[in-house]
PQR file with spaces between the fields and no chain letter, atoms N, CA, C, O and H, PARSE charges and radii, in Angstrom:
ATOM       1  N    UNK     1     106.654   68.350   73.798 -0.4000 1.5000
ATOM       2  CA   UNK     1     106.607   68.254   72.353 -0.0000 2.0000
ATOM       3  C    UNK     1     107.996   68.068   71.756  0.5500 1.7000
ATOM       4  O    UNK     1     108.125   68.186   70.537 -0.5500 1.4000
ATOM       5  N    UNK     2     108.930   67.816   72.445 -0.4000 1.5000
ATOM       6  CA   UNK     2     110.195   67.322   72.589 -0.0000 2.0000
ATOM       7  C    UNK     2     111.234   68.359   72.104  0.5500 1.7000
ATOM       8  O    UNK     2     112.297   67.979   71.612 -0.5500 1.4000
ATOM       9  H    UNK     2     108.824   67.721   73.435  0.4000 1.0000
ATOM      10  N    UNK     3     110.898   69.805   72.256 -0.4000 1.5000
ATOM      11  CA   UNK     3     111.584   71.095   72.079 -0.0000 2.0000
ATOM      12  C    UNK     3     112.012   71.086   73.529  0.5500 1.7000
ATOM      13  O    UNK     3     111.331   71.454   74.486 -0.5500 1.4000
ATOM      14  H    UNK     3     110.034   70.113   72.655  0.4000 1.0000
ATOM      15  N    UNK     4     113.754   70.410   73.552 -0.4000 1.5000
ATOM      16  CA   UNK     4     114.795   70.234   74.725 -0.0000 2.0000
ATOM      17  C    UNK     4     115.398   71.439   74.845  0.5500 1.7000
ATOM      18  O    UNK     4     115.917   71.662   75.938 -0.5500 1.4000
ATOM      19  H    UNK     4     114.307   70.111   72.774  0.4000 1.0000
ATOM      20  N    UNK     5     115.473   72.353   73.934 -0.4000 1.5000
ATOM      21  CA   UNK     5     116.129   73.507   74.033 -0.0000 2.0000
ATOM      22  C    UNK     5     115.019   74.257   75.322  0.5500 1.7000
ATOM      23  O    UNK     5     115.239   74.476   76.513 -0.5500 1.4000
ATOM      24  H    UNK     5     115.051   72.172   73.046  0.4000 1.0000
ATOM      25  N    UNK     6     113.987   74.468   74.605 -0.4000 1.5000
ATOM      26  CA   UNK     6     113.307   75.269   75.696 -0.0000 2.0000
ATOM      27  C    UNK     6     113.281   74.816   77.329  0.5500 1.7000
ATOM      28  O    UNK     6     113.394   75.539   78.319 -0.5500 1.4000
ATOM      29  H    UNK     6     113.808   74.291   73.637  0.4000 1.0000
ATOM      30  N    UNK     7     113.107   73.463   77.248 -0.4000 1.5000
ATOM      31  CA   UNK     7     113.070   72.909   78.390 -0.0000 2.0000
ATOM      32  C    UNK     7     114.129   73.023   79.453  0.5500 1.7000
ATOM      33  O    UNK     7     114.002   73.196   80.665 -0.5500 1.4000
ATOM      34  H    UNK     7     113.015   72.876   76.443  0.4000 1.0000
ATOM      35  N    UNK     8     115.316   72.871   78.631 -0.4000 1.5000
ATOM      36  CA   UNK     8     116.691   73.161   79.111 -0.0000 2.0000
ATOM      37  C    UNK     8     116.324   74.635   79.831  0.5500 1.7000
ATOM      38  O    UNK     8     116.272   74.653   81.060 -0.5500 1.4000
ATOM      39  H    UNK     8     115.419   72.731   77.647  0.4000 1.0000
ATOM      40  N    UNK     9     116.158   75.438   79.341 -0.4000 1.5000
ATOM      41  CA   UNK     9     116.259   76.684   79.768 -0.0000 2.0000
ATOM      42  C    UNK     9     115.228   77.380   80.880  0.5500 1.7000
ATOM      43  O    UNK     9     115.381   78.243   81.745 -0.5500 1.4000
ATOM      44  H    UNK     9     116.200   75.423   78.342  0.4000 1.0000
ATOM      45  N    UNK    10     114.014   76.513   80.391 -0.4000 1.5000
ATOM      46  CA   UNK    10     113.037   76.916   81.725 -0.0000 2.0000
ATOM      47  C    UNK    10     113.945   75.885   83.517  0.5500 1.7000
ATOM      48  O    UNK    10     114.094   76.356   84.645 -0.5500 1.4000
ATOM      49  H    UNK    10     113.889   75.812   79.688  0.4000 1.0000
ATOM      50  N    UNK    11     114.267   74.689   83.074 -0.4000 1.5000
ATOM      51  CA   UNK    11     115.084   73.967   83.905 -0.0000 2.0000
ATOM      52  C    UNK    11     115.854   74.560   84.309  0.5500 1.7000
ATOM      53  O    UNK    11     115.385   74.845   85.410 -0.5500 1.4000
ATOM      54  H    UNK    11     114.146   74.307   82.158  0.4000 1.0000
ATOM      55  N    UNK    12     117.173   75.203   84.225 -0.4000 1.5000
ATOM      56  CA   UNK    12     118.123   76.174   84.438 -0.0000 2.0000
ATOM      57  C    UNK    12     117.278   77.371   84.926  0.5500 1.7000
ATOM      58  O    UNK    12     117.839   78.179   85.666 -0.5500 1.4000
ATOM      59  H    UNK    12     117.555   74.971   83.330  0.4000 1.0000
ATOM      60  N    UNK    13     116.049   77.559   84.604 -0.4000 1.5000
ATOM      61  CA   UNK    13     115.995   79.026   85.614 -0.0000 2.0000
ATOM      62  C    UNK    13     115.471   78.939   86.671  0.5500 1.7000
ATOM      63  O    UNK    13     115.828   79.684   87.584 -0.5500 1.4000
ATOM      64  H    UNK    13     115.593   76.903   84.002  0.4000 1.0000
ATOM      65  N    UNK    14     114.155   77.705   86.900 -0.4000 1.5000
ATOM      66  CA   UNK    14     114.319   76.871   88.048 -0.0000 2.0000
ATOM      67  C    UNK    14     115.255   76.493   89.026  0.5500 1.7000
ATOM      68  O    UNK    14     115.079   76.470   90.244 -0.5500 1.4000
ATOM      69  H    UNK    14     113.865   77.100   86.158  0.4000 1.0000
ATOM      70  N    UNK    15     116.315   76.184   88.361 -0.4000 1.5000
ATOM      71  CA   UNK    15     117.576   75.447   89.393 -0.0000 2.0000
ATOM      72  C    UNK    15     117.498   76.291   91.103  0.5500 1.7000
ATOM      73  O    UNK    15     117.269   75.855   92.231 -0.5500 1.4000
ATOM      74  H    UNK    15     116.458   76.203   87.372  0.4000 1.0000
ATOM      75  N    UNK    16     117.703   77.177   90.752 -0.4000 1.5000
ATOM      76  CA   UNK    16     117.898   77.712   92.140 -0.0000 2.0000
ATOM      77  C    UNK    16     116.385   77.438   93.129  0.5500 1.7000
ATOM      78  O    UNK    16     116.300   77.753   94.316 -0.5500 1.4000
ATOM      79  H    UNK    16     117.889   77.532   89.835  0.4000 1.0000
ATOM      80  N    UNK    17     115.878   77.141   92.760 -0.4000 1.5000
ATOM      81  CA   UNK    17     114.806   76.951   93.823 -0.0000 2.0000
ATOM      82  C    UNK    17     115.105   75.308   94.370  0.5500 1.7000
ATOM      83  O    UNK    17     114.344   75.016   95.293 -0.5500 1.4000
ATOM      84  H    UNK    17     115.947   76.884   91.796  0.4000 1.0000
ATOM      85  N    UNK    18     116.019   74.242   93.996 -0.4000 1.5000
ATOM      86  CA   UNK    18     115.356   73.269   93.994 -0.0000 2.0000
ATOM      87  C    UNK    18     116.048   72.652   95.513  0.5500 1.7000
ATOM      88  O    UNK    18     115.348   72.007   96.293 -0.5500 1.4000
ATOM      89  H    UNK    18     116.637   74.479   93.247  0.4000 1.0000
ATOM      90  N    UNK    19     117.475   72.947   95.784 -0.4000 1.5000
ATOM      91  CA   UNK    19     117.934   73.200   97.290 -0.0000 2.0000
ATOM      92  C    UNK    19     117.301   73.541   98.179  0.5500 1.7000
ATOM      93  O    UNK    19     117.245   72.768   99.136 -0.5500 1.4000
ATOM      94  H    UNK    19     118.044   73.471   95.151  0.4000 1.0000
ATOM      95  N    UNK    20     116.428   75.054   98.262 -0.4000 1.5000
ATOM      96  CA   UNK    20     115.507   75.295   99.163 -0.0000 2.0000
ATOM      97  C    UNK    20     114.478   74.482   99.712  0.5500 1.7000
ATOM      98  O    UNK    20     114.269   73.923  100.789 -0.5500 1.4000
ATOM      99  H    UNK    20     116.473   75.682   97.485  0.4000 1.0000
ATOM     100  N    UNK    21     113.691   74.644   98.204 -0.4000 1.5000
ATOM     101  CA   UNK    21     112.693   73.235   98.357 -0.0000 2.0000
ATOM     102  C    UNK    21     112.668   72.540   98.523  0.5500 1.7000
ATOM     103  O    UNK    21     111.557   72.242   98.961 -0.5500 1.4000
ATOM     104  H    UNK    21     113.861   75.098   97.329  0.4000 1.0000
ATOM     105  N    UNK    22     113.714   71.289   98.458 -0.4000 1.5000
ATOM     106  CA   UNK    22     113.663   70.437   99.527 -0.0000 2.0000
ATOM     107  C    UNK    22     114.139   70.285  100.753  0.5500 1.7000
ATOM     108  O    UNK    22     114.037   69.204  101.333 -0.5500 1.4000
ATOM     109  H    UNK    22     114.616   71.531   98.102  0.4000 1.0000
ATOM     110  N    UNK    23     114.765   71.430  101.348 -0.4000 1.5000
ATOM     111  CA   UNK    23     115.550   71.241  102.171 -0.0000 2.0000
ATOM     112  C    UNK    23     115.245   70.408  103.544  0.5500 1.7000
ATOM     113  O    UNK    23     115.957   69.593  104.131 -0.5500 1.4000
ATOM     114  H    UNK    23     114.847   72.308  100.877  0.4000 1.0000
ATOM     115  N    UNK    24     114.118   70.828  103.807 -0.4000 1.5000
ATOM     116  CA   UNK    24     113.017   70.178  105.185 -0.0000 2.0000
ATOM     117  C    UNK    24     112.190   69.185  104.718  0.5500 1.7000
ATOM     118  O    UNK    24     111.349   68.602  105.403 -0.5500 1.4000
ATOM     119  H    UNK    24     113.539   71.490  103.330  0.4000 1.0000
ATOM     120  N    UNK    25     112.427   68.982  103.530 -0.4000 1.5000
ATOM     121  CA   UNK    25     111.612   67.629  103.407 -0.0000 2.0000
ATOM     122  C    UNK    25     110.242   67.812  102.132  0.5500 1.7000
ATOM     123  O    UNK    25     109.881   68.880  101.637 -0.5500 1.4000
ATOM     124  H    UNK    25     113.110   69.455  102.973  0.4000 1.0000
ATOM     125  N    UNK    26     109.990   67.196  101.998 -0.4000 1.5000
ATOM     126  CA   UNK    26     108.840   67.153  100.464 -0.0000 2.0000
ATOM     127  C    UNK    26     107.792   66.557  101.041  0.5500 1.7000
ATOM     128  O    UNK    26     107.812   65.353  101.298 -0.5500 1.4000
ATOM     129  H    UNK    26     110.283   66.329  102.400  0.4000 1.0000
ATOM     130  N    UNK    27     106.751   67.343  101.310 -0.4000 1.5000
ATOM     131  CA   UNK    27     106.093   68.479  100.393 -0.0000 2.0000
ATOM     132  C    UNK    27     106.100   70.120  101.020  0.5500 1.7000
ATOM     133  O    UNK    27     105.607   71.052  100.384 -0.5500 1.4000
ATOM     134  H    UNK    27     106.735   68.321  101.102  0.4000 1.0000
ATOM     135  N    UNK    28     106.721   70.273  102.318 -0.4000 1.5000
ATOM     136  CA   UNK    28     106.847   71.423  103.153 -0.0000 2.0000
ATOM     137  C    UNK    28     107.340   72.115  102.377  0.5500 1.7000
ATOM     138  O    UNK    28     106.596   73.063  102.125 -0.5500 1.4000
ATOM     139  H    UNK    28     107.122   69.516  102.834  0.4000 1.0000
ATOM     140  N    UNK    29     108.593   72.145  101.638 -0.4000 1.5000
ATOM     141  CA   UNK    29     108.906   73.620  101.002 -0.0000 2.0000
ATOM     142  C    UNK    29     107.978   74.074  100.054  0.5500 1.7000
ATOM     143  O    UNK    29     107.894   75.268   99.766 -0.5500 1.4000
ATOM     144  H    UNK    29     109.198   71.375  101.843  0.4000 1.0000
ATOM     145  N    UNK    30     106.912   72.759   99.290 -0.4000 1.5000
ATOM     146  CA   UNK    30     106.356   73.257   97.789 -0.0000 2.0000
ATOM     147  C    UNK    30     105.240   73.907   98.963  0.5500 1.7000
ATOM     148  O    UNK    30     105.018   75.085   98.683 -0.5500 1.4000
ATOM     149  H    UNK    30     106.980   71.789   99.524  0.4000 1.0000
ATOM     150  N    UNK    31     104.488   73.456  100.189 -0.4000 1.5000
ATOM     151  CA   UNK    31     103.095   74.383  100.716 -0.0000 2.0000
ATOM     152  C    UNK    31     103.760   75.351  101.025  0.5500 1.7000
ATOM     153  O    UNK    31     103.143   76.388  100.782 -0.5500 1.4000
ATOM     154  H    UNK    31     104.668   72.499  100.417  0.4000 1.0000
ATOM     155  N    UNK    32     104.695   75.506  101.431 -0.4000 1.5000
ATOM     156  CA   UNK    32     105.069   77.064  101.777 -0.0000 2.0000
ATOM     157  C    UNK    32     105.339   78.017  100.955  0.5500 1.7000
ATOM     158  O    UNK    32     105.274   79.176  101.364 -0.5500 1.4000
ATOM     159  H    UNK    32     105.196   74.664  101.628  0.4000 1.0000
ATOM     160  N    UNK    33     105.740   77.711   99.475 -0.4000 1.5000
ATOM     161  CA   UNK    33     105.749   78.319   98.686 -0.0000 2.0000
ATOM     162  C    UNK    33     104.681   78.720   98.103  0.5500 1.7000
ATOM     163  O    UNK    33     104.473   79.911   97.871 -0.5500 1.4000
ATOM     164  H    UNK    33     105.793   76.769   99.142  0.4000 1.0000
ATOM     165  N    UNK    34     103.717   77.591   97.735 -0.4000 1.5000
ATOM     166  CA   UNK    34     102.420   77.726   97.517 -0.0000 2.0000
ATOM     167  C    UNK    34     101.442   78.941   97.809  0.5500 1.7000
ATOM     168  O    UNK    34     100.795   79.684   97.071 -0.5500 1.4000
ATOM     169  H    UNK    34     103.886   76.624   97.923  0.4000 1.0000
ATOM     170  N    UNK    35     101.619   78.829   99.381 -0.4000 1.5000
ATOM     171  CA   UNK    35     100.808   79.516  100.388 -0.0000 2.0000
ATOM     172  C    UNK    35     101.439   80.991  100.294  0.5500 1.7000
ATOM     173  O    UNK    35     100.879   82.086  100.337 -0.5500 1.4000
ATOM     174  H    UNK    35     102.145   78.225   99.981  0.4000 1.0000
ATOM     175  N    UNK    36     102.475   80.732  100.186 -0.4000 1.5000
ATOM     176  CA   UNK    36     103.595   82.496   99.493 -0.0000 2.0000
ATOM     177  C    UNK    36     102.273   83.187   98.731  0.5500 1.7000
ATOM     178  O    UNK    36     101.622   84.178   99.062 -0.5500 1.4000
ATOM     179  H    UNK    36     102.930   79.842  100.151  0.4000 1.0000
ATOM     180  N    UNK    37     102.102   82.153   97.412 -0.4000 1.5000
ATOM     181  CA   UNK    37     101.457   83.040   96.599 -0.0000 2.0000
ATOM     182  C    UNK    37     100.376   82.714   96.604  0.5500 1.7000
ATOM     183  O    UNK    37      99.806   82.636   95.516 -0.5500 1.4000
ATOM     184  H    UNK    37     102.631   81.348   97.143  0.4000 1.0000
ATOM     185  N    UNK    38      99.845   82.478   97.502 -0.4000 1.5000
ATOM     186  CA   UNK    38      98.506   82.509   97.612 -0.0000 2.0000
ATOM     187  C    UNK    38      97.480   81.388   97.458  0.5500 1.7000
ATOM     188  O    UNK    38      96.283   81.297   97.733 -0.5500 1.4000
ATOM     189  H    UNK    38     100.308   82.542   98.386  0.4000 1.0000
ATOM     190  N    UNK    39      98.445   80.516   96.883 -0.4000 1.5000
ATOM     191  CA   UNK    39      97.696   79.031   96.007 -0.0000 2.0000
ATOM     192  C    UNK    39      97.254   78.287   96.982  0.5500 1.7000
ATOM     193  O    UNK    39      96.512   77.475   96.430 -0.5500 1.4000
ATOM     194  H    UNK    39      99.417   80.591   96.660  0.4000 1.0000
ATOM     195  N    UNK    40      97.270   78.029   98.375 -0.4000 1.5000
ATOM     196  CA   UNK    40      96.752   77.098   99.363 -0.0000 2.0000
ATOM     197  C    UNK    40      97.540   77.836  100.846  0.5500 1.7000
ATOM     198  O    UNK    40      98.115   78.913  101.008 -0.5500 1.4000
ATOM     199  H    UNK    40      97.873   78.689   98.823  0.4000 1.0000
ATOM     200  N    UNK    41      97.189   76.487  101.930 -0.4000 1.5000
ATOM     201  CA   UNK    41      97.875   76.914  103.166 -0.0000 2.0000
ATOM     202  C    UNK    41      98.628   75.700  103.296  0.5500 1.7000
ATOM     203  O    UNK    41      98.591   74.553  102.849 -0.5500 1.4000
ATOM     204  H    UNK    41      96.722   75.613  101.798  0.4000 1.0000
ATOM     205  N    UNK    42      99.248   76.314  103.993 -0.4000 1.5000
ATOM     206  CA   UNK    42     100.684   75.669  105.089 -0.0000 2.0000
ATOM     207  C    UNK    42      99.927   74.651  105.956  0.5500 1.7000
ATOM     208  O    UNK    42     100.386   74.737  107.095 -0.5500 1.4000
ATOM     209  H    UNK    42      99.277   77.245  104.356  0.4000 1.0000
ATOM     210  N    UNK    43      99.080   73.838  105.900 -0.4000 1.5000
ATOM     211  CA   UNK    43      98.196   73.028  106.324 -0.0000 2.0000
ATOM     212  C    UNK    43      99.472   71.524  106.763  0.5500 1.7000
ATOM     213  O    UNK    43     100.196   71.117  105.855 -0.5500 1.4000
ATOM     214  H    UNK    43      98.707   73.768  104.975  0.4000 1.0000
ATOM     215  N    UNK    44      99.553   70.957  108.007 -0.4000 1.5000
ATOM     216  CA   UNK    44     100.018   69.517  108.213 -0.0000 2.0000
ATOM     217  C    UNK    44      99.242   68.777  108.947  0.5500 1.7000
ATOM     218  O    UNK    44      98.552   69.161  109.892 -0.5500 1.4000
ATOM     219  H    UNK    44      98.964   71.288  108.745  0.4000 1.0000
ATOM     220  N    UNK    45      99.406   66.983  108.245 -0.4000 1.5000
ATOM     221  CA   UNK    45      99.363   66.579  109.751 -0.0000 2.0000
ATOM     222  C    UNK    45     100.614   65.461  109.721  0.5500 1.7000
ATOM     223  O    UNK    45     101.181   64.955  108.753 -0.5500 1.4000
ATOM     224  H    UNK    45      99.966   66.670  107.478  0.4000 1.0000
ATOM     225  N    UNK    46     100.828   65.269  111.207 -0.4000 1.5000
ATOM     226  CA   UNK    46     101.634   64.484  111.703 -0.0000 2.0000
ATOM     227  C    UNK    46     102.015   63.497  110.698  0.5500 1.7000
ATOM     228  O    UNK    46     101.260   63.306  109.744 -0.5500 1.4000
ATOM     229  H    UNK    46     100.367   65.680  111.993  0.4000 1.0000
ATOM     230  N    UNK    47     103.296   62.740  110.832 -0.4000 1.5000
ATOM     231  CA   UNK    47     104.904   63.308  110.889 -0.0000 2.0000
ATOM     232  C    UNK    47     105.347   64.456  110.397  0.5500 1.7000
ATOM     233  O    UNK    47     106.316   64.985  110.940 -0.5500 1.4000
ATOM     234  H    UNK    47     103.909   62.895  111.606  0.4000 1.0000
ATOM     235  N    UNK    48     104.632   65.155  109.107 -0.4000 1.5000
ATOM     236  CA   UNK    48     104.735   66.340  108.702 -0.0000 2.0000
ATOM     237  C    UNK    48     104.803   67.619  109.258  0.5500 1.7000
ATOM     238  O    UNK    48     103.786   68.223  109.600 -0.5500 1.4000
ATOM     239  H    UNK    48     103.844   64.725  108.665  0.4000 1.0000
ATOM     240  N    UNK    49     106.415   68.270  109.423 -0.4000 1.5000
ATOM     241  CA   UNK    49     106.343   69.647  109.598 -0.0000 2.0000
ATOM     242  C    UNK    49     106.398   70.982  108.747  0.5500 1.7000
ATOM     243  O    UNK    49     106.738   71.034  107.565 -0.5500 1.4000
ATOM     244  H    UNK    49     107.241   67.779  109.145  0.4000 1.0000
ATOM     245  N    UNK    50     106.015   72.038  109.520 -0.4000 1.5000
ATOM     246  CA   UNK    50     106.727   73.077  108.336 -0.0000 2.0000
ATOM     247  C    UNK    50     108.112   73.117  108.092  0.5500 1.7000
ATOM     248  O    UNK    50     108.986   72.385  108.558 -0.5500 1.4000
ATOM     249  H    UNK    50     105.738   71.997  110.480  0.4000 1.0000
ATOM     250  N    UNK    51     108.223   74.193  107.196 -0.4000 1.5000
ATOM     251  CA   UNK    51     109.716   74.634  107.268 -0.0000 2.0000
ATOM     252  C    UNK    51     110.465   75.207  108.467  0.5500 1.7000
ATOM     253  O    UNK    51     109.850   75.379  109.520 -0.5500 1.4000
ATOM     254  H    UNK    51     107.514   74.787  106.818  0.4000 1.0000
ATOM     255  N    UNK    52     111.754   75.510  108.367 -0.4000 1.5000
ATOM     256  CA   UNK    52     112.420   76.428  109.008 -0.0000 2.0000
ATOM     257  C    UNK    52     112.929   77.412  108.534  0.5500 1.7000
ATOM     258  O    UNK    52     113.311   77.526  107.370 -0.5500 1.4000
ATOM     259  H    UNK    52     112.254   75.370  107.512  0.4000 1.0000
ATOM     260  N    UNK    53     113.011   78.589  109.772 -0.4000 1.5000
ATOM     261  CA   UNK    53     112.580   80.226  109.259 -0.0000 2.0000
ATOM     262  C    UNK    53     113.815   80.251  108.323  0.5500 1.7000
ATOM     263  O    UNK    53     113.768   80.840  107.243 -0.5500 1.4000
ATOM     264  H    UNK    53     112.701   78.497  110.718  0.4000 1.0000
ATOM     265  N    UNK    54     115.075   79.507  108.819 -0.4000 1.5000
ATOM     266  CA   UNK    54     116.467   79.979  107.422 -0.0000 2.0000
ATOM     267  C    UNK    54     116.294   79.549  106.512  0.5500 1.7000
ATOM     268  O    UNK    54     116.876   80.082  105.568 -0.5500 1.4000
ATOM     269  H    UNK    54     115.113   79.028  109.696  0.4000 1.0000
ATOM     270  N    UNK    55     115.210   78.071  106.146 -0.4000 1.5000
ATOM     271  CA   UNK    55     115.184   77.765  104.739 -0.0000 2.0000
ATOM     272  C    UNK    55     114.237   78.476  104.506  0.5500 1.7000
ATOM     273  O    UNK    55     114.566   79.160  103.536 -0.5500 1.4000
ATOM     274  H    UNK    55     114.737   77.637  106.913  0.4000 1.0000
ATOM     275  N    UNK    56     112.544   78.909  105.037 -0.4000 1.5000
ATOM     276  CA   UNK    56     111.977   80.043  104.596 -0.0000 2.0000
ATOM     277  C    UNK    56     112.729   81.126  103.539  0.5500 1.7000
ATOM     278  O    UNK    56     112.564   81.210  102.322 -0.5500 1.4000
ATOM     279  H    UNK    56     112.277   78.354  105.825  0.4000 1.0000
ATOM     280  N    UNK    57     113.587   81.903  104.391 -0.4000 1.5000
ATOM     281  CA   UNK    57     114.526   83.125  103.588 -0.0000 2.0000
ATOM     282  C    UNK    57     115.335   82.628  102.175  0.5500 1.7000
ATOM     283  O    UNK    57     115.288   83.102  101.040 -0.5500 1.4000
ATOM     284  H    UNK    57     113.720   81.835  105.380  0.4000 1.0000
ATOM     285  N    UNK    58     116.151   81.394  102.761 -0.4000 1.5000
ATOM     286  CA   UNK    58     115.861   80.925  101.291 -0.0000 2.0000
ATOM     287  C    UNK    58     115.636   80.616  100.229  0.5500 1.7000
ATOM     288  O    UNK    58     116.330   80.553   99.215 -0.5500 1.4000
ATOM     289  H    UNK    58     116.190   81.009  103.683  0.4000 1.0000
ATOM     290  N    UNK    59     114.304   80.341  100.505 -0.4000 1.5000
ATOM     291  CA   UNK    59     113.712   79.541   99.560 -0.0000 2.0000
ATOM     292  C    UNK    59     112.855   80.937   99.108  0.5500 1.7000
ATOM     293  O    UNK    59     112.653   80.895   97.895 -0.5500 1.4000
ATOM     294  H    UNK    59     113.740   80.392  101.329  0.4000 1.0000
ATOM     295  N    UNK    60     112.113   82.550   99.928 -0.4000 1.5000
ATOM     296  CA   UNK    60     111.650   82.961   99.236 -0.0000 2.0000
ATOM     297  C    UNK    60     112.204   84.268   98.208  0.5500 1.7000
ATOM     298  O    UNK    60     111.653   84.895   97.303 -0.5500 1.4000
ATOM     299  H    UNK    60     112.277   82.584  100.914  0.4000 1.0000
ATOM     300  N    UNK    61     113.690   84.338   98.886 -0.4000 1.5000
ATOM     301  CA   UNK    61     114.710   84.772   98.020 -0.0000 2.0000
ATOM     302  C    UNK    61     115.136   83.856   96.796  0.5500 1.7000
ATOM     303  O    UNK    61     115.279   84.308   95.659 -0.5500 1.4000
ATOM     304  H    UNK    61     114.138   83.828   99.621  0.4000 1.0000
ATOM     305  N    UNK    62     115.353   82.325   97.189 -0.4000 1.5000
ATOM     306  CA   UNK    62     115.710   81.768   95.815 -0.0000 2.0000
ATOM     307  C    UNK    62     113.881   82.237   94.643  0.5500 1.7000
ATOM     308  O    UNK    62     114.163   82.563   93.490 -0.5500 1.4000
ATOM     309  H    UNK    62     115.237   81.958   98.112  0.4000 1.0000
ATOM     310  N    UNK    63     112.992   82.239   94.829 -0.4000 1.5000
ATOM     311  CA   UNK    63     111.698   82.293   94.403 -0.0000 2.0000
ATOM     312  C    UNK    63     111.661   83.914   93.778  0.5500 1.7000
ATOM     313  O    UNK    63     111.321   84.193   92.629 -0.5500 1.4000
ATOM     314  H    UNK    63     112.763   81.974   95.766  0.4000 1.0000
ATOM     315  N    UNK    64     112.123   84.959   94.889 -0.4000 1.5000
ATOM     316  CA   UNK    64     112.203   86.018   94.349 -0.0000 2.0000
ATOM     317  C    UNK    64     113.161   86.308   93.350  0.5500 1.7000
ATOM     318  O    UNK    64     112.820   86.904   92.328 -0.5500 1.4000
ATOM     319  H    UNK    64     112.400   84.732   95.823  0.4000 1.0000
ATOM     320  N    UNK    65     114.533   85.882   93.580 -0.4000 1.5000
ATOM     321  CA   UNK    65     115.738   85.958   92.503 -0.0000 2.0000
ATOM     322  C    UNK    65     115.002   85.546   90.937  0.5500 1.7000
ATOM     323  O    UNK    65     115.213   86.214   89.925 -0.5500 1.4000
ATOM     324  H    UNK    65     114.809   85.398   94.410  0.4000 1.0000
ATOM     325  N    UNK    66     114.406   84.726   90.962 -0.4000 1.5000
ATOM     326  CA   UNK    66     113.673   84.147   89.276 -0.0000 2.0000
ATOM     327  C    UNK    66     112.434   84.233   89.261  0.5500 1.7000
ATOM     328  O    UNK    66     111.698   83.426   88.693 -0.5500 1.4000
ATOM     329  H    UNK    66     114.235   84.183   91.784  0.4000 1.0000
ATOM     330  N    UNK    67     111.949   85.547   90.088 -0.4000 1.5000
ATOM     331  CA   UNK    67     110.286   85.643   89.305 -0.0000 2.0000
ATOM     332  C    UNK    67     110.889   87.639   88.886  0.5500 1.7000
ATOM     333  O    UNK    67     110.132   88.399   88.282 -0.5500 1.4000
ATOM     334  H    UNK    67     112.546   86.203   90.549  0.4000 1.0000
């Protein structure tokens, strides 16, 4: 509704997740996060892998730091 202020600020509190999340590749960090909270599973198929366990910690520390 073109209120940039707010947007700005939900963006900025996001930021820290967005390194993690992609780190292994797109869409693996968003199912693993997903599946964190419950929203689906960690489901692949081929070429697609999961994550790895250091971006795991990562990514559910960057997730925990801003919830």
């Amino acid at each position: 509704n073109g209120d940039f202020s707010t947007a700005q600020k939900i963006h900025l509190q996001l930021w820290p997740l967005h390194k993690p999340l992609y780190a292994d590749g797109n869409p693996s960090g968003v199912k693993a996060l997903t599946a964190h909270l419950g929203l689906g599973g960690e489901y692949f198929r081929l070429p697609l892998v999961g994550i790895s366990d250091p971006v795991r910690r990562d990514l559910f520390a960057a997730f925990q730091k801003i919830s």
